[in-house]
C-alpha positions as CSV (number, residue, x, y, z in Angstrom):
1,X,11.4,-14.7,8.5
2,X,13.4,-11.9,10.2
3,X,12.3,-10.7,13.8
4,X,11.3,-7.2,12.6
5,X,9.5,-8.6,9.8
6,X,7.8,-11.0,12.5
7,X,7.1,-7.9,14.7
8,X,5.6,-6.1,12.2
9,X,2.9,-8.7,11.0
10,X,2.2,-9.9,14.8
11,X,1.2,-5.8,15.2
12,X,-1.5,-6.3,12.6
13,X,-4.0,-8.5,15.2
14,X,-6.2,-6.9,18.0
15,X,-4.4,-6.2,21.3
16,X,-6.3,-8.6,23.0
17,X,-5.2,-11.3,20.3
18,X,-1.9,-10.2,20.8
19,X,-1.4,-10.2,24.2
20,X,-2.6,-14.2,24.5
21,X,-1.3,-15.4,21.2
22,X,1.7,-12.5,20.0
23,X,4.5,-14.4,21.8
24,X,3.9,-18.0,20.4
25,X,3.1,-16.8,17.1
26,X,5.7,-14.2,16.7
27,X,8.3,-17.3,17.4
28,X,6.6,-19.4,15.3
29,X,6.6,-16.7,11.9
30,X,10.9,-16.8,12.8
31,X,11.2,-20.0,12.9
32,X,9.6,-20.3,9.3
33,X,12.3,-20.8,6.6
34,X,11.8,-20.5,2.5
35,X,12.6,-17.8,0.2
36,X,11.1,-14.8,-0.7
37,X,8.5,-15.9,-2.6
38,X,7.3,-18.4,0.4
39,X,7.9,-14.8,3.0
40,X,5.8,-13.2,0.8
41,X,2.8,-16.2,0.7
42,X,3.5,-16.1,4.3
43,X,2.9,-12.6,4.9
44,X,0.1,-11.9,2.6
45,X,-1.4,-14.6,4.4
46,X,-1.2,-13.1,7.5
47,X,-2.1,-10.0,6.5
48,X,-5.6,-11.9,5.3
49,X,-5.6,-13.5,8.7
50,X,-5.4,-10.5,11.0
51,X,-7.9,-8.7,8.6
52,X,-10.6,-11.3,9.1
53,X,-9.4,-12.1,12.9
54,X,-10.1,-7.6,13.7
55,X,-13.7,-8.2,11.2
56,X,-14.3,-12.1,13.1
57,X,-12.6,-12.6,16.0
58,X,-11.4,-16.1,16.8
59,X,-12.8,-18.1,20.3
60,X,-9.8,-20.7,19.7
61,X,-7.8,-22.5,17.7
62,X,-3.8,-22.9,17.2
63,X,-1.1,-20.7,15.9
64,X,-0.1,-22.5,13.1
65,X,-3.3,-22.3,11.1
66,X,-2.8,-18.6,11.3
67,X,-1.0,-18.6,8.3
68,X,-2.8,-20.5,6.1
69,X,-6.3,-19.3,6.9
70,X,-6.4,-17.4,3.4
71,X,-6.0,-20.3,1.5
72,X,-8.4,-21.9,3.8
73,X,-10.7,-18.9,2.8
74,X,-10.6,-19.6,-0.7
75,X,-11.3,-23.1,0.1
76,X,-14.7,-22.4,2.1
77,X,-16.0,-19.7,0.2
78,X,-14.4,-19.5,-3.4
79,X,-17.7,-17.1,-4.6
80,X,-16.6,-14.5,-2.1
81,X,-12.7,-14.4,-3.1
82,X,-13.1,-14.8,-7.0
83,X,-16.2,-13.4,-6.8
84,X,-17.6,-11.1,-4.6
85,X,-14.2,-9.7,-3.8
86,X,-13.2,-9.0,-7.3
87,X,-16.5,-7.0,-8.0
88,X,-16.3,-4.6,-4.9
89,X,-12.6,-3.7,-5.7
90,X,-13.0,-3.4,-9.3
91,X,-16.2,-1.3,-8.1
92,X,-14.3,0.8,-6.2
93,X,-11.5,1.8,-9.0
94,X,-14.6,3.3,-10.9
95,X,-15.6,5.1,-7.8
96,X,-12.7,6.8,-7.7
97,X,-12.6,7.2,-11.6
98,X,-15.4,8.1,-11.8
99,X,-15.2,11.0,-9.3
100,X,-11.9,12.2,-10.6
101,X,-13.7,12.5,-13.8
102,X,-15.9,14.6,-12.4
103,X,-13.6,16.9,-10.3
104,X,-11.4,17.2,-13.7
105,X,-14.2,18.4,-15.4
106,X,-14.9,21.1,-13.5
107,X,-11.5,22.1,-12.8
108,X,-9.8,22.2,-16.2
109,X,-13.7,22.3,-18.3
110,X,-16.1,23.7,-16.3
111,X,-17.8,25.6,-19.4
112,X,-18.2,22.2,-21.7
113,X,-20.9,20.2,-22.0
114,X,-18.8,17.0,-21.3
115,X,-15.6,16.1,-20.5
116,X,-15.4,13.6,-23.2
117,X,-13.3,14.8,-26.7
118,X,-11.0,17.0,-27.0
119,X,-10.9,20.3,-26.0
120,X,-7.5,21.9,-26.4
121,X,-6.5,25.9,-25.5
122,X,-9.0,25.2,-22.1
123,X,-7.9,28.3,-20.1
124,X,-4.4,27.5,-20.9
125,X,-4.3,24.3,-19.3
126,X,-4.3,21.6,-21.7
127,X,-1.2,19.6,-21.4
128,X,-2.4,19.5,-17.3
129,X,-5.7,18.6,-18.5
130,X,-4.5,16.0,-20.8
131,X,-2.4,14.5,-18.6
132,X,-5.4,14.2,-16.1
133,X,-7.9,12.6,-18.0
134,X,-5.1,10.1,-19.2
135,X,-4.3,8.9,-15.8
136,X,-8.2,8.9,-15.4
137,X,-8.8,6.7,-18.1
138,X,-5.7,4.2,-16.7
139,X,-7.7,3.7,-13.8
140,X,-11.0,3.3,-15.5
141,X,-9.5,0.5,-18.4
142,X,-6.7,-0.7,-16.3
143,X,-9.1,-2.2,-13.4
144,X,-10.3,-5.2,-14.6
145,X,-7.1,-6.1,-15.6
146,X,-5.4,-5.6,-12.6
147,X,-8.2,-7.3,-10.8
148,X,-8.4,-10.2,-13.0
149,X,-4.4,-10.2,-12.8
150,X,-5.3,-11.0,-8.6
151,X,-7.4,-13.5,-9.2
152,X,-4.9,-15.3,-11.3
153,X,-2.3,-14.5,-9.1
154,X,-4.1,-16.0,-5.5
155,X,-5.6,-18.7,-7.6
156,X,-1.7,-19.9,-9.1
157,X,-0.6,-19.4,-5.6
158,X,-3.0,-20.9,-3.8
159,X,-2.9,-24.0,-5.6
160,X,-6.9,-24.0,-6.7
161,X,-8.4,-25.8,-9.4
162,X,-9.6,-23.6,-12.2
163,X,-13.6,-23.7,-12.1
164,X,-13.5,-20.5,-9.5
165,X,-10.4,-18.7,-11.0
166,X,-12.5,-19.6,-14.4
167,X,-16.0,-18.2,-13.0
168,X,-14.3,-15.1,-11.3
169,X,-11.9,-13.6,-14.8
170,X,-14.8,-14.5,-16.9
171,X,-17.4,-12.2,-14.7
172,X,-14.8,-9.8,-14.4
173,X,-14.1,-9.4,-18.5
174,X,-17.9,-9.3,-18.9
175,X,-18.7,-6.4,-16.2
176,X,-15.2,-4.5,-17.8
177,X,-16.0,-4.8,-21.1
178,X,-19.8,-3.7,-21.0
179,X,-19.3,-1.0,-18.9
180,X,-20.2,2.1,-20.5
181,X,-19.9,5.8,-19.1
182,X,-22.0,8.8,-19.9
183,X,-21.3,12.5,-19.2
184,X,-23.5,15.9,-19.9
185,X,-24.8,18.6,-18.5
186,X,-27.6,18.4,-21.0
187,X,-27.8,14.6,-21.9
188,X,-27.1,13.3,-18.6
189,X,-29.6,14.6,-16.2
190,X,-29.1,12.4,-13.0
191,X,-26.2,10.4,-11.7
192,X,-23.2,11.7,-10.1
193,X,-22.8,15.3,-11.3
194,X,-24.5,14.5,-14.6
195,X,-22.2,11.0,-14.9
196,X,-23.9,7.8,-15.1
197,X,-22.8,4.1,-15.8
198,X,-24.3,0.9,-17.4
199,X,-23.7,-1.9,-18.7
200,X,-24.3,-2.8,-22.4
201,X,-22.8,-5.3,-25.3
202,X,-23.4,-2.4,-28.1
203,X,-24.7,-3.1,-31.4
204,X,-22.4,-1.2,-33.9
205,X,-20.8,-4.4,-35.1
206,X,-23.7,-7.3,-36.3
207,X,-23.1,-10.5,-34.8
208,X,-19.9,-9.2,-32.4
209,X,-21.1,-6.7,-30.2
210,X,-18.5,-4.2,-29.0
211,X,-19.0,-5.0,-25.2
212,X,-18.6,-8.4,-26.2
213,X,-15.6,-8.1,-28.2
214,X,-14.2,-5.9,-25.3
215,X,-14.9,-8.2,-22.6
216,X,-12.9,-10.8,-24.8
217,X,-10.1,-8.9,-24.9
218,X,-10.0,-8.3,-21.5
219,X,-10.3,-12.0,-20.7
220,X,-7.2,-12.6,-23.0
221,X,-5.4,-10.1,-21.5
222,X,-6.2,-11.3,-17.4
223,X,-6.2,-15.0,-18.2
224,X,-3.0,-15.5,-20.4
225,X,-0.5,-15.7,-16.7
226,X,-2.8,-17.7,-15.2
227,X,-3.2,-20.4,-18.1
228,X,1.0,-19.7,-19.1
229,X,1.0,-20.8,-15.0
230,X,-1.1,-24.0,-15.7
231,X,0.5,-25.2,-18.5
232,X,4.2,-24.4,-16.5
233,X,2.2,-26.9,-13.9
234,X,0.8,-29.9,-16.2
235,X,4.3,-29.7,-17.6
236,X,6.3,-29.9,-14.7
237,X,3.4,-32.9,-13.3
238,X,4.8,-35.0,-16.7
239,X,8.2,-34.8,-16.0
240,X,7.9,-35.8,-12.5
């Protein structure tokens, strides 16, 4: 890794980390060689470390577990990386869905009912509207994909068996794909500005719920990398 690069990672830890460990472990991230692949498992690594090291500070211990100390992480509590982690950032996508919804609404439709539908000619500003509510609804339907795309992701490059990586897409389909989102001024009392969330399988379709045929998709969609990555693995184990 290059010195700047090293620099710039060893500023991520508390001063007082710093100023008894910077030196040794500043030498030690330039001395690491690899690609860019292993650079980058080094420093998001890192990144992980000095997080945890500013939330838990360290009373000892040597430099050169620094690095690893996400994978060890994942090791020691797997329900909090594939699953508690996934939950609050897939949480707080919606949050700020959610409350761009709402803004949207009462920027470019602050006469309707609910933002929902279409509703073109509104004061003029329709294309800007659209354009809004489109990259609102990315967020919204493109977060438990991108989340479950991380799981698979730390889980292929952190070298885990599959039972957590499993657990963590398959909770994370099921909350995406019964999540359901209500808006009105009239039919939507409470919640946030008259916009409320639960979760629901649906009934429209006997015998394959929508939220269920949702959540499927979603799991298809998250899980295909990580099992084209497995299967890349068990082949590469026979040839060996």
């Amino acid at each position: 890794m290059n010195r700047f690069a090293a620099h710039l990672l060893t500023r991520l830890y508390p001063r007082a980390w710093r100023e008894r460990y910077g030196a040794e472990f500043e030498a030690f991230l330039q001395t690491g060689r690899g690609g860019l692949l292993a650079s980058a498992n080094v420093g998001a690594n890192v990144v992980w470390s000095a997080l945890c090291e500013r939330i838990f500070p360290t009373r000892g211990g040597t430099m050169d577990q620094d690095p690893d100390s996400f994978q060890s992480w994942c090791v020691r509590a797997p329900w909090a990386i594939f699953g508690l982690a996934p939950l609050l950032l897939l949480a707080g996508a919606w949050l700020v869905a959610l409350l761009m919804l709402w803004f949207g609404w009462n920027i470019f439709l602050p006469g309707a009912d609910t933002p929902f539908g279409s509703h073109p000619g509104a004061y003029g500003k329709y294309d800007l509207a659209n354009l809004y509510f489109q990259l609102d609804r990315l967020i919204y339907f493109g977060a438990p994909i991108l989340v479950g795309w991380g799981i698979g992701l730390i889980a292929a490059r952190q070298r885990l068996k599959a039972v957590w990586p499993t657990a963590g897409l398959v909770l994370t389909a099921l909350i995406g794909g019964t999540a359901q989102v209500h808006a009105g001024r009239t039919a939507v009392p409470g919640g946030l500005g008259h916009i409320s969330m639960d979760f629901t399988l649906g009934s429209t379709i006997p015998l394959f719920p929508d939220g269920l045929s949702h959540a499927l998709a979603i799991l298809s969609l998250t899980a295909l990398p990580y099992l084209l990555w497995r299967f890349q693995k068990t082949r590469r184990a026979a040839r060996a």
